[in-house]
C-alpha positions in Angstrom: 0.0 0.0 0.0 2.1 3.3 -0.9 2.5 6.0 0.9 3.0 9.5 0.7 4.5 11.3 3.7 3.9 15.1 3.3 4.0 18.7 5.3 2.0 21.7 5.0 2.4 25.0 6.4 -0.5 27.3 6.5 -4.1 26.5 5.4 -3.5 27.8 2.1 -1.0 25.1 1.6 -3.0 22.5 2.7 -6.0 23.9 0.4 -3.1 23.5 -2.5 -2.7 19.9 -1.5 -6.0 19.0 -1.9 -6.3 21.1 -4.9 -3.5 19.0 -6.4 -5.3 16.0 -5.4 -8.9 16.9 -7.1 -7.4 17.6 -10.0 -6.2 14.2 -10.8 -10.3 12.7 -9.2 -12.4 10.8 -11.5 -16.0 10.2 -11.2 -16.5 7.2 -8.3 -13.5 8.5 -6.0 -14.2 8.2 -2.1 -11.6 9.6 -0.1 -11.3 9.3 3.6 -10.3 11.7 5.9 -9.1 11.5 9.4 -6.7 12.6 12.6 -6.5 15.6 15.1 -9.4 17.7 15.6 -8.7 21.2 13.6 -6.2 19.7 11.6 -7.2 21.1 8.4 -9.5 18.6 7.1 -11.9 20.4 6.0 -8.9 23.1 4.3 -8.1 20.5 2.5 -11.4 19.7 0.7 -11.9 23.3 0.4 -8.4 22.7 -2.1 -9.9 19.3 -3.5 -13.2 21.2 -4.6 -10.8 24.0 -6.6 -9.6 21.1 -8.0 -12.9 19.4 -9.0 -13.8 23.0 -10.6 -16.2 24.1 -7.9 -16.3 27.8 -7.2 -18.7 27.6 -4.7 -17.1 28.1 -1.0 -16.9 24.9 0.9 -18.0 24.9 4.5 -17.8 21.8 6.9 -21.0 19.7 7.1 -20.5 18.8 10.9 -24.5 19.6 11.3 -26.1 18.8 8.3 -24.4 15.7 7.9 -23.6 16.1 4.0 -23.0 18.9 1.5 -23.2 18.8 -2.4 -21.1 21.4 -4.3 -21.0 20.5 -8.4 -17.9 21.6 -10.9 -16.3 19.0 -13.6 -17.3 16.3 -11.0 -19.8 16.6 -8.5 -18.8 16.3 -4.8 -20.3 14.9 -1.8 -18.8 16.0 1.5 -19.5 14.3 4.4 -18.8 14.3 8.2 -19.1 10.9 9.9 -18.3 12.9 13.5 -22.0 13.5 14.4 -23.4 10.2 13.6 -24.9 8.1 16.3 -24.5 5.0 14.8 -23.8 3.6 11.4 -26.6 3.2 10.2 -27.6 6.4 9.5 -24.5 6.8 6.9 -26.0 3.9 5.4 -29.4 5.6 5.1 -27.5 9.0 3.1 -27.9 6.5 0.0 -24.3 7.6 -1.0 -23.7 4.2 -2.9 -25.8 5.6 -5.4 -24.0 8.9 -6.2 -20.7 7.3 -6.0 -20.0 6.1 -9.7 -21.2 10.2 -10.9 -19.3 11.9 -7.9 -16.4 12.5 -5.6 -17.2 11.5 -2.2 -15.2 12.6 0.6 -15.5 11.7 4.2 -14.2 13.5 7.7 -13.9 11.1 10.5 -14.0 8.3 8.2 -12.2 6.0 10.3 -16.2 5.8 12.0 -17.6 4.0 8.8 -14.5 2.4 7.4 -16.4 -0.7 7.9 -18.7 0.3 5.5 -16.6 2.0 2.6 -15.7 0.7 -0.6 -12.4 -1.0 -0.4 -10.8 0.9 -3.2 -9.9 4.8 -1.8 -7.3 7.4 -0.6 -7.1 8.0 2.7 -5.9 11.3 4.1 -4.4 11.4 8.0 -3.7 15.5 8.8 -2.2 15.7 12.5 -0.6 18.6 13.6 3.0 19.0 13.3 5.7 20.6 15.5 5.0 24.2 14.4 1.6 25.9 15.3 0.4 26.1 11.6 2.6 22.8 10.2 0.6 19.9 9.4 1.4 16.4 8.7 -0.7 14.8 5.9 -0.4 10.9 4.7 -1.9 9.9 1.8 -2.3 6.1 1.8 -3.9 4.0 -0.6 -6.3 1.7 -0.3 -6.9 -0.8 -3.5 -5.0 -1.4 -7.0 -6.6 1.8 -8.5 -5.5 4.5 -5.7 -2.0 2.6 -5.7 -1.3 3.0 -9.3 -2.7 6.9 -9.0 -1.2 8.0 -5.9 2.1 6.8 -7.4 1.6 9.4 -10.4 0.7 12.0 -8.4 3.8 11.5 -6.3 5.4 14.6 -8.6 3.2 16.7 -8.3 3.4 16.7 -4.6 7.2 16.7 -4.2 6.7 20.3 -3.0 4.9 19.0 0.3 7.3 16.0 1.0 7.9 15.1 4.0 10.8 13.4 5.7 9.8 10.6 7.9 11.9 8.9 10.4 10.3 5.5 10.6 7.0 5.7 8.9 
C-alpha cells in the first residue's frame, strides 16, 4: 500500500494539497479523511473542490451531515463525527452517487467498515509548528495505488521526511 509522507504550512498550503489532489479525481473517487481535531481537514477539501472546478465556497457539514457542491465532478462531503451509529450513513444512499461523484468523508475512520475497499485516505495531525501539518496519503486498492504513485510529482513540493513511517 504506498505511501506519501507530506507537510504543510499554512491553510493555504493544505488547500493547495487537496487542490493538487482533485485535479487528478475521476467520477466514483471516495476519499477518507481522518486525525486531530482542527487539523485542516476540512482546508483541504476546500483545495480538493478548486480542483474538481467548484467555485462555490466549501464549509464543513458537521451539522447537516452532508454537502453537495457541483464543478467538472460533482462532490459529496461528508462528516461521519455527528453520527450516532452507522446506520444512518447507510441511510444517506451515497452508494448511489458514488460512480457520478467525488465523495469525501471526515472522520472516516467511523464508517471504514462500510466503505468501498478501493480509496485514498488522508491522516492530517498537527505538526511541530503551530500552523505545520502532517498529511499521509495512503492508498487503499489497485486503483489508488497506481494513482497516488503518479501523483507522487506533483506533490514533491509537500514531501515530507519521515523517520520511521
Amino acid at each position: 500500500m504506498p505511501e506519501l509522507y507530506l507537510r504543510t504550512s499554512t491553510p493555504e498550503s493544505t488547500q493547495a494539497l487537496g487542490r493538487a489532489v482533485g485535479e487528478q479525481n475521476i467520477a466514483g473517487d471516495l476519499i477518507v479523511l481522518t486525525g486531530d481535531l482542527g487539523a485542516g481537514k476540512t482546508e483541504f477539501v476546500k483545495g480538493l473542490a478548486v480542483g474538481l472546478g467548484i467555485s462555490e465556497n466549501v464549509v464543513s457539514p458537521t451539522f447537516t451531515i452532508v454537502r453537495e457542491y457541483v464543478g467538472r465532478l460533482a462532490l459529496n462531503h461528508v462528516d461521519a463525527y455527528r453520527l450516532e451509529r452507522v446506520q444512518e450513513y447507510l441511510d444517506l444512499g451515497l452508494d448511489e452517487l458514488a460512480d457520478s461523484s467525488v465523495t469525501v468523508v471526515e472522520w472516516g475512520e467511523l464508517v471504514r467498515d462500510f466503505l468501498v475497499a478501493d480509496r485514498l485516505e488522508a491522516v492530517l495531525v498537527f505538526g511541530a509548528a503551530s500552523d505545520e501539518r502532517m498529511i499521509t496519503l495512503r492508498s487503499q486498492g489497485n486503483e489508488w495505488a497506481n494513482r497516488l504513485s503518479a501523483l507522487a510529482p506533483a506533490l514533491k513540493a509537500f514531501a515530507a521526511e519521515v523517520a520511521n513511517p
